[in-house]
C-alpha positions in Angstrom: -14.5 -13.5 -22.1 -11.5 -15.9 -22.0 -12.3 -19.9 -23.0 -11.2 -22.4 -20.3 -9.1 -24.9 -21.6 -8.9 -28.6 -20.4 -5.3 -30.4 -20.1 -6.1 -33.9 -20.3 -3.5 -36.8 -21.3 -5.1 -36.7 -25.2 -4.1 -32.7 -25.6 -1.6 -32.2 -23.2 1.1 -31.8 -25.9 -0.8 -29.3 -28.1 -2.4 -27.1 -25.3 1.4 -26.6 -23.6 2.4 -25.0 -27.0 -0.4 -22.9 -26.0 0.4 -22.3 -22.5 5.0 -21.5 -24.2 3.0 -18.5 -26.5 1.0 -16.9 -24.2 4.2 -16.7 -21.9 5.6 -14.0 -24.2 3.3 -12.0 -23.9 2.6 -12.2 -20.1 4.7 -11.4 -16.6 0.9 -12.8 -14.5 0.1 -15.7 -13.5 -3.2 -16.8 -11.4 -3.3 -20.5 -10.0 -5.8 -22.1 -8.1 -5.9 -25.8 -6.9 -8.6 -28.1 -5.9 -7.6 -30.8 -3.6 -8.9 -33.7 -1.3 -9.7 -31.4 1.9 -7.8 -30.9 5.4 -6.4 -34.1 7.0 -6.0 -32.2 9.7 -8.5 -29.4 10.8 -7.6 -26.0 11.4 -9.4 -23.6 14.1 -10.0 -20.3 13.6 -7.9 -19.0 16.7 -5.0 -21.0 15.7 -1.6 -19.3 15.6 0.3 -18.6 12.8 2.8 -21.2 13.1 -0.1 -23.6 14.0 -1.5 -22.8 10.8 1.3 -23.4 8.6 2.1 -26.9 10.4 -1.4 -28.0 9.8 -0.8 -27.1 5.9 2.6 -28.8 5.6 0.6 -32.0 7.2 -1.8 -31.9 4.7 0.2 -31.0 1.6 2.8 -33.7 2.7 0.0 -36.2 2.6 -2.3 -35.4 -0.2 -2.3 -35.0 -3.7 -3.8 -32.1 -5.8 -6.9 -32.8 -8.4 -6.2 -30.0 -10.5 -4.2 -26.9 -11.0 -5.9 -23.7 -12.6 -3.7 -21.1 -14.1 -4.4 -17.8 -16.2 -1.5 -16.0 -17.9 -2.5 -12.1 -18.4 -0.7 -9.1 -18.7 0.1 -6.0 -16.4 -3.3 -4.3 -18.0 -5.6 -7.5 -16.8 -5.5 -8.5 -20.5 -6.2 -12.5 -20.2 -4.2 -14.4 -22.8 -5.8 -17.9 -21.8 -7.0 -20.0 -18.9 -6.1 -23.8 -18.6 -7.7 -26.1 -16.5 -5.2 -29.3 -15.6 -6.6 -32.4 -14.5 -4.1 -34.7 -12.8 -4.6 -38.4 -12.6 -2.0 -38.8 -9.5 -5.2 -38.9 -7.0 -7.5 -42.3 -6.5 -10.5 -41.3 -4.3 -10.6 -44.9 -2.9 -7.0 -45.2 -1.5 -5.4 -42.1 -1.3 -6.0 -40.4 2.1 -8.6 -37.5 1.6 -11.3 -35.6 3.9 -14.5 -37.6 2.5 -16.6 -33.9 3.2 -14.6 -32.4 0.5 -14.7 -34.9 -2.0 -18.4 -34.8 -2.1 -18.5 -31.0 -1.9 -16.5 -31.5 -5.3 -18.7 -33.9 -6.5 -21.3 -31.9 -5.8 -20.2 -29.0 -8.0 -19.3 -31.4 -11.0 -16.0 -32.9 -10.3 -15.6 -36.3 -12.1 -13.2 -37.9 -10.6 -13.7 -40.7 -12.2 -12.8 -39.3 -15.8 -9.4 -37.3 -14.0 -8.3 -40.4 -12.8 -8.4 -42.0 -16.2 -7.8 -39.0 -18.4 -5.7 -36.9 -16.5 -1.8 -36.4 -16.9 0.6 -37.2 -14.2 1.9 -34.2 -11.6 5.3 -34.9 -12.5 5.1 -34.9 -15.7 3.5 -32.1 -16.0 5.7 -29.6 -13.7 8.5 -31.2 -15.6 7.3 -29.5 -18.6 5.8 -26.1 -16.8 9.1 -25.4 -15.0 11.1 -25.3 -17.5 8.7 -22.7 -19.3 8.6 -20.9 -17.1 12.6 -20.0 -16.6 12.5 -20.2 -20.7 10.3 -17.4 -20.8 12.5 -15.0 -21.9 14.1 -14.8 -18.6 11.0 -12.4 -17.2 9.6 -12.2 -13.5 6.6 -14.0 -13.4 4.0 -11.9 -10.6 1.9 -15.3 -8.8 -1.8 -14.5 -7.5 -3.9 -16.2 -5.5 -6.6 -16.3 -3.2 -6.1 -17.6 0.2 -3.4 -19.4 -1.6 -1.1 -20.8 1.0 -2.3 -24.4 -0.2 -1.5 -23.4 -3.5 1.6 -22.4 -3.1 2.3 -25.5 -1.7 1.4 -28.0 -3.9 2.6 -25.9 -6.4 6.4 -25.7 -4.6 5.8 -29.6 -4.0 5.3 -29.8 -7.7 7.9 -27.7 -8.6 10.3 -29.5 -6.6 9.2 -33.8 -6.9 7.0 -33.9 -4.3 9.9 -33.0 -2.0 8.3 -32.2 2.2 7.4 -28.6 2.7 9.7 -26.7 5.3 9.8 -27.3 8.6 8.9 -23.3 9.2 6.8 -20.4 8.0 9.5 -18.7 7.3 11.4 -21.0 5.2 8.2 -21.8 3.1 8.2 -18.2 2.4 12.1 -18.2 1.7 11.4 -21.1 -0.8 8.2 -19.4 -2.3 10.3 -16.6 -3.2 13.2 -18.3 -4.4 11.2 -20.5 -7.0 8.1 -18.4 -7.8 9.4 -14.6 -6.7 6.6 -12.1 -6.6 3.3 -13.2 -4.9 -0.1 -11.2 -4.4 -2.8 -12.6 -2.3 -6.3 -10.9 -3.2 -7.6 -11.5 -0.3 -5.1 -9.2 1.9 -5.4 -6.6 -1.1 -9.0 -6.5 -0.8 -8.0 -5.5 2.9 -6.8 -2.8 1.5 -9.1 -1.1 -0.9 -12.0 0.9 -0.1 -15.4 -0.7 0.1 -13.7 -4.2 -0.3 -13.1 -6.5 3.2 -10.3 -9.1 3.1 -13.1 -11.3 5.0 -15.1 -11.3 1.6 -14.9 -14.8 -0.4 -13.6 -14.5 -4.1 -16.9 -14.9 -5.4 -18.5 -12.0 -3.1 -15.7 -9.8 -4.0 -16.2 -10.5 -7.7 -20.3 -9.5 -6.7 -19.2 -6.5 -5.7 -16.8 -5.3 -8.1 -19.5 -6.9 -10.7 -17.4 -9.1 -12.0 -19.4 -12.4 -13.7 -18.2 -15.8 -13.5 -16.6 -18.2 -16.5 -17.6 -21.5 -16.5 -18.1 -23.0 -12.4 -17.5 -22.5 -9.2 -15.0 -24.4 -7.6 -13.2 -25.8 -10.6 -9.7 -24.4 -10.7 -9.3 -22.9 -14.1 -12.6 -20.9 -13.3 -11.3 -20.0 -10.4 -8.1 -18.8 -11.8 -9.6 -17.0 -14.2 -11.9 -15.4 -11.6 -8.7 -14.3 -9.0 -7.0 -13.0 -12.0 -10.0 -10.6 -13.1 -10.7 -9.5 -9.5 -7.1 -9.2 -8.9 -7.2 -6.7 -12.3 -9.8 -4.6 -10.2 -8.6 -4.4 -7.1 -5.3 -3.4 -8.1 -6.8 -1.0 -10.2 -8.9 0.4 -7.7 -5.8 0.9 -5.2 -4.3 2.8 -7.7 -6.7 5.1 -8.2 -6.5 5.3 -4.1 -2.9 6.0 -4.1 -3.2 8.8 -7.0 -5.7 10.2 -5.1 -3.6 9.8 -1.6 -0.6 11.8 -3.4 -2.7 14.5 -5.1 -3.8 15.5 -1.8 -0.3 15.2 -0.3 0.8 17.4 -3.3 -2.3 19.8 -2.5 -1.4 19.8 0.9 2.5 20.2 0.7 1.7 23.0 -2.2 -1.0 24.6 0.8 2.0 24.1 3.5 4.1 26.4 1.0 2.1 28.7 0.2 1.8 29.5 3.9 5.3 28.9 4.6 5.8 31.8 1.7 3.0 34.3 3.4 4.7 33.8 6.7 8.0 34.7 5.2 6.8 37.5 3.7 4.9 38.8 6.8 8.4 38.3 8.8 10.6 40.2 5.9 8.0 43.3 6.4 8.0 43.2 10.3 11.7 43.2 10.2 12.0 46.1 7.5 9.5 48.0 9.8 12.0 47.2 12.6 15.2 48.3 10.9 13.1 51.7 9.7 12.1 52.7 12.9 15.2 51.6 14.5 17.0 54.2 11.6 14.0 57.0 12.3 15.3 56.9 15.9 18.7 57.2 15.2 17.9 60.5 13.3 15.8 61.8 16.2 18.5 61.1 18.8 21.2 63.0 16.1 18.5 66.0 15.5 17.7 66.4 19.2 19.5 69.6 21.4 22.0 68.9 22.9 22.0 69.0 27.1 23.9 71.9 28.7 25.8 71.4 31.8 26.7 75.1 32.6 25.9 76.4 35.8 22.5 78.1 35.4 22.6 81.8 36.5 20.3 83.3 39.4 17.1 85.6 38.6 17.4 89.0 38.5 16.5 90.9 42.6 13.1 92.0 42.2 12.5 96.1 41.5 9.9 98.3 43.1 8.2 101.6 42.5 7.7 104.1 45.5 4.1 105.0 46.3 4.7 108.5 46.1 6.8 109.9 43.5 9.3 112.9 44.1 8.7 116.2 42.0 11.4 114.7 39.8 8.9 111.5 38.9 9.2 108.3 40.0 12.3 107.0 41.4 13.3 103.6 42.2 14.1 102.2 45.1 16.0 98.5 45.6 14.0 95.9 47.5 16.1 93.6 49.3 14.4 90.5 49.2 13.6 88.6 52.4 14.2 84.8 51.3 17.5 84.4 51.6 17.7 82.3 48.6 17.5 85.0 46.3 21.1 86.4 47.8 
């Protein structure tokens, strides 16, 4: 399993070189935030565009904690996790939902230490753009989960903390001009047999049995966590798909087959046609021809005399009495 590696102020410099090698060797990256809550609440009915103007609220007036990201390969191969701990955010004056800070605290944020040890947002997005177009001009692939807030902060940080867009749909312009590809493993769960986009990441990694590195709720573990369930998933709907076209190929090779029978079944009714339609050719050729001469009358009936003359039998004429015998 892959390490988890902290970005504080201290080793910022030497866990970046880090972060520029395993670039060359990967076109995936997972990011997860943690942040100070929801300013503003979102309910479960709300509308799409609700939704987003809710998130450009909060991301417009909040600062992120900390920034997970794993960099892995097309085979899932995980070339490192880093954890980065920003020092931007002071729990006592910058505005925050007070729930979520202790649901942090809770699972073992010290926000204490971040605030002192961290490194600034600026300065580090500084740094991580520009590796990001240095390396070697490739398309990096983002994955999250759930990760409209992450895409966010991340396109806030990209850009200097500039406002989100006004719309939906010029966030998602913007998200694909500065980041390109994006997966969300949530909606590919949707997607994949057994799975329901309504599971949580750590449910989803229960059922593909996926175990855990380091904690819940910490963003590098979290990272690490989308990137390895993300590695599943896809591979699991590609399995679906081979399956899906080796029974359209069985099916189109089926529909052939009876295309070809069909043929051949029409090729021998039609020779049997053109056979019997040549037998009865001969038969008409072969047949007598009709006669139209007038037909002749029978011969007038002959009788014998009831007594014959010393000179025998004689005959005499019988006229008959139907008149069409004359």
């Amino acid at each position: 399993m892959t390490k988890i590696h902290e970005i504080w102020s201290w080793n910022k410099a030497e866990e970046m070189n880090l972060v520029r090698e395993s670039l060359k060797n990967c076109n995936y990256i997972s990011v997860d935030t943690e942040f100070p809550g929801c300013l503003r609440e979102t309910a479960m009915e709300a509308s799409d565009d609700t939704r987003y103007q809710n998130l450009r609220f909060n991301v417009d007036r909040t600062k992120p904690i900390q920034l997970g990201f794993s960099l892995f390969d097309s085979e899932g191969t995980i070339s490192g996790t880093w954890e980065v701990n920003f020092s931007d955010f002071d729990e006592t004056e910058d505005p925050r939902n007070e729930k979520s800070i202790a649901f942090l605290k809770r699972n073992g944020l010290d926000f204490k230490r971040i605030r002192e040890e961290g490194v600034g947002i600026e300065d580090f997005f500084t740094e991580f753009v520009q590796m990001i177009k240095d390396g070697d001009k490739k398309v990096m692939n983002w994955v999250t989960f759930d990760g409209s807030y992450d895409l966010g902060y991340i396109i806030q940080g990209m850009t200097g903390h500039e406002s989100l867009p006004e719309t939906s749909q010029g966030f998602k312009e913007t998200v694909e001009k500065l980041l390109g590809f994006t997966f969300d493993v949530k909606k590919l769960a949707g997607e994949c047999k057994g799975l329901n986009s309504r599971f949580g990441l750590q449910r989803l990694a229960d059922e593909l049995g996926i175990t855990r590195v380091g904690e819940a709720h910490h963003a590098g573990s979290d990272s690490q966590l989308t990137a390895r369930v993300f590695t599943s998933v896809n591979l699991a709907l590609s399995r679906d798909l081979k399956r899906k076209r080796e029974h359209e190929e069985e099916t189109e090779r089926e529909i052939a087959r009876i295309r070809r029978g069909c043929d051949r079944l029409l090729q021998q009714h039609l020779l049997k046609q053109q056979e019997m339609e040549q037998e009865m050719i001969l038969m008409r050729r072969c047949m007598p021809r009709r006669c139209y001469a007038p037909v002749c009358p029978p011969p007038r009936p002959i009788m014998f005399a009831h007594y014959p003359s010393p000179h025998g039998y004689f005959v005499v004429p019988v006229v008959p009495r139907f008149s069409n015998y004359l």
